[in-house]
C-alpha positions as CSV (number, residue, x, y, z in Angstrom):
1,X,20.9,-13.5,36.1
2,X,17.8,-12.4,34.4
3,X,17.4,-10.9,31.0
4,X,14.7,-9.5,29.8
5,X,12.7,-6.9,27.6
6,X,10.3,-4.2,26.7
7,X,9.5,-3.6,23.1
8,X,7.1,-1.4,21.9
9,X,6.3,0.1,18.3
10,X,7.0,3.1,17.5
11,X,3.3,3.6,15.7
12,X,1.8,6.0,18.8
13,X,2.0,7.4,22.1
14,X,2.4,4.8,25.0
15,X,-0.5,4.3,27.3
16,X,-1.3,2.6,30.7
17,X,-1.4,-0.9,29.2
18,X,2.5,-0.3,28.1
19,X,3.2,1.1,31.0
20,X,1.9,-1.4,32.7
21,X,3.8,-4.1,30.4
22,X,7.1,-2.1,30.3
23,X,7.1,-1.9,34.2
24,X,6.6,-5.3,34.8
25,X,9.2,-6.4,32.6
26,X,11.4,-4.1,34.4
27,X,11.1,-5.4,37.8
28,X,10.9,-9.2,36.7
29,X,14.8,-8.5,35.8
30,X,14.9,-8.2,39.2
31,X,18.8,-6.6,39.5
32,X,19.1,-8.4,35.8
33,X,19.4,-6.9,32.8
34,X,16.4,-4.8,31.1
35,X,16.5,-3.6,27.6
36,X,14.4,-1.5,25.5
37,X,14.3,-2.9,22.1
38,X,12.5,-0.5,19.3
39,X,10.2,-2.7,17.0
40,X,10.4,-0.4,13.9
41,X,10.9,-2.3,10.9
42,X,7.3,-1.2,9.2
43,X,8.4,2.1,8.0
44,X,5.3,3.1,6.7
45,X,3.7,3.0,10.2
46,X,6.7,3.6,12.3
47,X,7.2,7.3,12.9
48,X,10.3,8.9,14.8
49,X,8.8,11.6,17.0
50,X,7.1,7.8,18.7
51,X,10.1,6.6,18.8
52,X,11.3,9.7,21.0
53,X,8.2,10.2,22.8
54,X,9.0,6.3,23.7
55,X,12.3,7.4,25.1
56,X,11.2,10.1,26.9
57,X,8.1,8.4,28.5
58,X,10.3,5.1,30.2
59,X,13.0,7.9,31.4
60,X,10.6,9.5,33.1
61,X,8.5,6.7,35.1
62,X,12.3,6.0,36.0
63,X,13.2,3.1,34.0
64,X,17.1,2.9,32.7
65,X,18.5,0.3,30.4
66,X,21.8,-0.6,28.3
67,X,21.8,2.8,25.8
68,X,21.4,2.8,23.0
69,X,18.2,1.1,22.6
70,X,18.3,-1.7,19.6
71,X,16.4,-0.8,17.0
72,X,15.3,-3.6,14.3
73,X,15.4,-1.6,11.3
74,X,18.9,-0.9,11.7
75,X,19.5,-5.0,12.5
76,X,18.1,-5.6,8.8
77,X,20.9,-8.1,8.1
78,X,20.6,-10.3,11.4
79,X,16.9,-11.1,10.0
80,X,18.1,-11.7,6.4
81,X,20.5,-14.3,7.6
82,X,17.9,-16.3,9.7
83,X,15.9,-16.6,6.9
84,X,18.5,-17.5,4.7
85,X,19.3,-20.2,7.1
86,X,15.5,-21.4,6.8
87,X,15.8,-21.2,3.2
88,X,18.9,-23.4,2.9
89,X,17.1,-26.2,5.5
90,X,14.2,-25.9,2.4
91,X,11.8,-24.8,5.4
92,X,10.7,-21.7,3.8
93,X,8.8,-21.3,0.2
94,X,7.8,-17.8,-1.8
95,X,4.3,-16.9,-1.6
96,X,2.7,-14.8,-4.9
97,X,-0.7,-14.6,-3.6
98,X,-2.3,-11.0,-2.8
99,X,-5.3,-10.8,0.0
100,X,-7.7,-11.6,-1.6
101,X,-6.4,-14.9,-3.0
102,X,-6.1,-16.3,0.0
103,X,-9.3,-15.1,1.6
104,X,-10.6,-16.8,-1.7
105,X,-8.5,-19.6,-1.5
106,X,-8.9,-20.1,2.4
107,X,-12.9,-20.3,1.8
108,X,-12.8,-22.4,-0.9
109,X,-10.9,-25.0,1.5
110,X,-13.0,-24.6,4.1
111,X,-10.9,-23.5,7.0
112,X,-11.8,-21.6,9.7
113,X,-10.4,-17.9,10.7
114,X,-7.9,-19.0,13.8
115,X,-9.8,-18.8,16.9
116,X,-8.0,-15.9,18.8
117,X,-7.5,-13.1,16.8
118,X,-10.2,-14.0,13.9
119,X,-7.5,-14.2,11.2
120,X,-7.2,-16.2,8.1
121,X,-5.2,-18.8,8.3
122,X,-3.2,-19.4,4.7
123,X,-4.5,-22.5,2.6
124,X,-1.0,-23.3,1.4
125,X,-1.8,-22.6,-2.3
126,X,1.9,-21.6,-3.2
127,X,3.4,-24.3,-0.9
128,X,2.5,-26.7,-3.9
129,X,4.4,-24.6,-6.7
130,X,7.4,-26.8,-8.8
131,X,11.0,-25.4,-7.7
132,X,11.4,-23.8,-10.9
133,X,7.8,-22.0,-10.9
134,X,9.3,-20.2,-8.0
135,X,12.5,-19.7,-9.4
136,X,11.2,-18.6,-12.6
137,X,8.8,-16.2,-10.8
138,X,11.3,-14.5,-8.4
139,X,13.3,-13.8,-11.3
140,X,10.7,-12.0,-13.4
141,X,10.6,-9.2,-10.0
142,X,7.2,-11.0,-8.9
143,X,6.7,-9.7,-5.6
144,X,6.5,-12.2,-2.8
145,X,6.2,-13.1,0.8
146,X,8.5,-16.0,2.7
147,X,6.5,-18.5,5.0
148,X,7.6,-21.1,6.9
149,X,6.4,-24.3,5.8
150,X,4.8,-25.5,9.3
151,X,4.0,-29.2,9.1
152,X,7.8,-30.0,7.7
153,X,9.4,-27.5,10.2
154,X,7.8,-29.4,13.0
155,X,8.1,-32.6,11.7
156,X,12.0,-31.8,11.3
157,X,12.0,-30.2,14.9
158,X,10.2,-33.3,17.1
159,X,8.2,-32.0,19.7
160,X,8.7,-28.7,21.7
161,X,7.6,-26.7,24.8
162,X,8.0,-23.6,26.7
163,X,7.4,-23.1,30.5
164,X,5.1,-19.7,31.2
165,X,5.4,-18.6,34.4
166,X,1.2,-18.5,35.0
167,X,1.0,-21.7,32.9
168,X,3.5,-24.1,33.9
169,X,4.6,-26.2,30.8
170,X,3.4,-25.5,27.7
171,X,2.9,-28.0,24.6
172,X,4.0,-26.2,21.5
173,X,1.2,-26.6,18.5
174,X,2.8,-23.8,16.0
175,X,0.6,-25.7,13.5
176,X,-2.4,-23.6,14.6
177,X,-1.6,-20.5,12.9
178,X,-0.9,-22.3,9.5
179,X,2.2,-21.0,7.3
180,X,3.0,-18.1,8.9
181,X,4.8,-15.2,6.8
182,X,8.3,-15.0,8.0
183,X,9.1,-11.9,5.5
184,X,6.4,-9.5,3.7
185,X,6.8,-8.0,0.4
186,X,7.4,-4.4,1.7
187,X,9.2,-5.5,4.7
188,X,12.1,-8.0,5.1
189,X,11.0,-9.5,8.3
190,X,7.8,-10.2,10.2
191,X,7.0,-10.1,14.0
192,X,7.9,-13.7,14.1
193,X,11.1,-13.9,12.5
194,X,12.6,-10.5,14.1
195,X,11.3,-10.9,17.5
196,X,12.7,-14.6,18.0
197,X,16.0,-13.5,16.2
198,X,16.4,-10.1,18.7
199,X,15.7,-12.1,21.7
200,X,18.2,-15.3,21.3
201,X,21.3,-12.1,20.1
202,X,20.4,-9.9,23.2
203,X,20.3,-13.2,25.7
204,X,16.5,-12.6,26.9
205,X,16.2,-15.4,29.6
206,X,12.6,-13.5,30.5
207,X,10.3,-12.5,27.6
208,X,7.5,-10.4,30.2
209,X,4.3,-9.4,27.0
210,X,0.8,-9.6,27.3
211,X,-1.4,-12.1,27.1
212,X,-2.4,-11.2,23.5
213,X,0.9,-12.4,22.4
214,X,0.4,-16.0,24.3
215,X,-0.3,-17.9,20.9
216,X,2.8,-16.2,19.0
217,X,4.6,-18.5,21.1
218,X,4.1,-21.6,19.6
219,X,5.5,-19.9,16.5
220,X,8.6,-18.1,18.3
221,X,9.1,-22.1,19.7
222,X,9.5,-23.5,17.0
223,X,11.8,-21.3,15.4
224,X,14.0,-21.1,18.5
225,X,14.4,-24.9,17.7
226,X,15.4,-24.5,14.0
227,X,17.6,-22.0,14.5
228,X,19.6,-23.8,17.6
229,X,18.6,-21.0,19.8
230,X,18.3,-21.2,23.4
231,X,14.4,-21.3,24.7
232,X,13.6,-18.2,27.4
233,X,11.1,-18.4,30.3
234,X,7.8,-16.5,29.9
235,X,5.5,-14.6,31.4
236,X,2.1,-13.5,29.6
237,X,0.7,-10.7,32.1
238,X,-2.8,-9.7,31.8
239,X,-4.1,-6.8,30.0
240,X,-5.2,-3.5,31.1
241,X,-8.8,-1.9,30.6
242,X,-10.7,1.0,31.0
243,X,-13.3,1.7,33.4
244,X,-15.9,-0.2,30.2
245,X,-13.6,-3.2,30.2
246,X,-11.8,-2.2,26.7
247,X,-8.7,-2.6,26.0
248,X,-6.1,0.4,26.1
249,X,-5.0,1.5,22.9
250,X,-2.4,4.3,21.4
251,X,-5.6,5.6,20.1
252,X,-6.7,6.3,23.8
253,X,-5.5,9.8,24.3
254,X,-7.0,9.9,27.8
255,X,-4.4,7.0,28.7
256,X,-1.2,8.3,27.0
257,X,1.5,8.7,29.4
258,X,2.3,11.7,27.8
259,X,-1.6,13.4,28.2
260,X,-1.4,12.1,31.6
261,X,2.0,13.8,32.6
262,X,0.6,17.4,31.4
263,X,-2.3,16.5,33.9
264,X,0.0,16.7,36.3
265,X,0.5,12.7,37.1
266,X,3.7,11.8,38.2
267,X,5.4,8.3,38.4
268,X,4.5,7.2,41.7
269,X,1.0,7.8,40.6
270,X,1.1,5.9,37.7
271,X,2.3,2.7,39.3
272,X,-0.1,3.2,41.9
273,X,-3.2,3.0,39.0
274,X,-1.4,0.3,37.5
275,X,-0.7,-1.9,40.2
């Protein structure tokens, strides 16, 4: 039976393209199981009266799920013990470096933004700090970030892949995005760690996203593999645009569910833009 998921942010209003994500998910489960997971763990971003408005908006283009919704930042712990996990298999190292270090750092080596979303990919400067540097550090309060130390991760975890459903099989190369931050300074979990960790507790077999999310995979792989969790199916659905060809964002107050509802739109016309 299939398992699968919607989870949004709670940073906005949802528009078409969530709709459009949310709904697909939900029929992909197919007389399965669909949850709504809430991805709130930045508090400075996350605000409740999304999280509501969230609620609200699904219930009302019909869609039902196990209540009550899992929320991350109330999971704190489940993402704390992951990485504790990492830290004991010596895959994970504390990194001091602000910004602009590594932008520094990053040019000074020579590498190249990563090709999809333009961002910098991290030069590895703390990955090379003596055992009791770090400890020495973490005990003077020096803030720091936890990354995964790539190369030895998949070196340790042999090669992996993942079957998308518009893909076929797919070779995992989590290498591309560098050593990715599993936990920030102001935050005790990243988008990589928590969403891998709330997918293998709530038995996704189905993880329906967009296709801006493909490349995150090879990531989520590989820590699936060192955490002995089981590997879901996939399905990376394309994105929605406007009439321009831009993307929809919770920015878009033309495209909110909610803006569109008071415009008198009702469910069956919204799946009827969408699909």
């Amino acid at each position: 039976m299939v398992v699968t998921r919607f989870a949004p942010s709670p940073t906005g209003y949802l528009h078409l393209g969530h709709a459009f994500s949310a709904l697909s998910a939900f029929r992909s489960a197919n007389g399965g199981t669909f949850f709504l997971r809430i991805e709130d763990i930045d508090s400075s971003r996350c605000k409740p009266e999304f999280t509501d408005a969230i609620l609200e908006d699904l219930a009302w283009l019909g869609l039902d799920w196990p209540k009550p919704a899992r929320r991350q930042s109330e999971h704190m712990a489940d993402y704390a013990a992951a990485l504790d996990k990492l830290k004991e298999m010596g895959l994970v190292y504390p990194c001091f470096c602000t910004r602009r270090e590594i932008e520094r750092d990053a040019l000074r080596s020579g590498l190249a933004p990563h090709p999809e979303d333009g961002t910098v990919i991290y030069p590895g400067t703390c990955r090379a700090l003596s055992k009791d540097e770090r400890a020495a550090r973490l005990a003077s309060g020096e803030p720091a970030t936890w990354r995964l130390d790539v190369e030895a991760a998949a070196k340790q975890a042999g090669p992996l892949s993942w079957v998308d459903r518009s893909r076929g099989k797919v070779e995992a190369l989590p290498q591309i995005f560098g050593d990715v931050v599993l936990a920030r300074k102001d935050v005790p979990a990243s988008y990589h760690l928590s969403v891998t960790v709330d997918d293998a507790l709530q038995g996704v077999s189905l993880v329906t996203r967009g296709e801006d999310l493909f490349s995150s995979t090879h990531v989520h792989r590989l820590l699936q593999a060192l955490l002995g969790y089981d590997t879901p199916e996939y399905h990376h659905h394309r994105l929605l645009t406007d009439s321009s060809g831009k993307r929809y964002a919770k920015r878009d107050r033309s495209a909110t569910l909610r803006d569109l509802r008071a415009e008198g739109k009702t469910p069956e016309d919204i799946v009827k833009m969408l699909f």
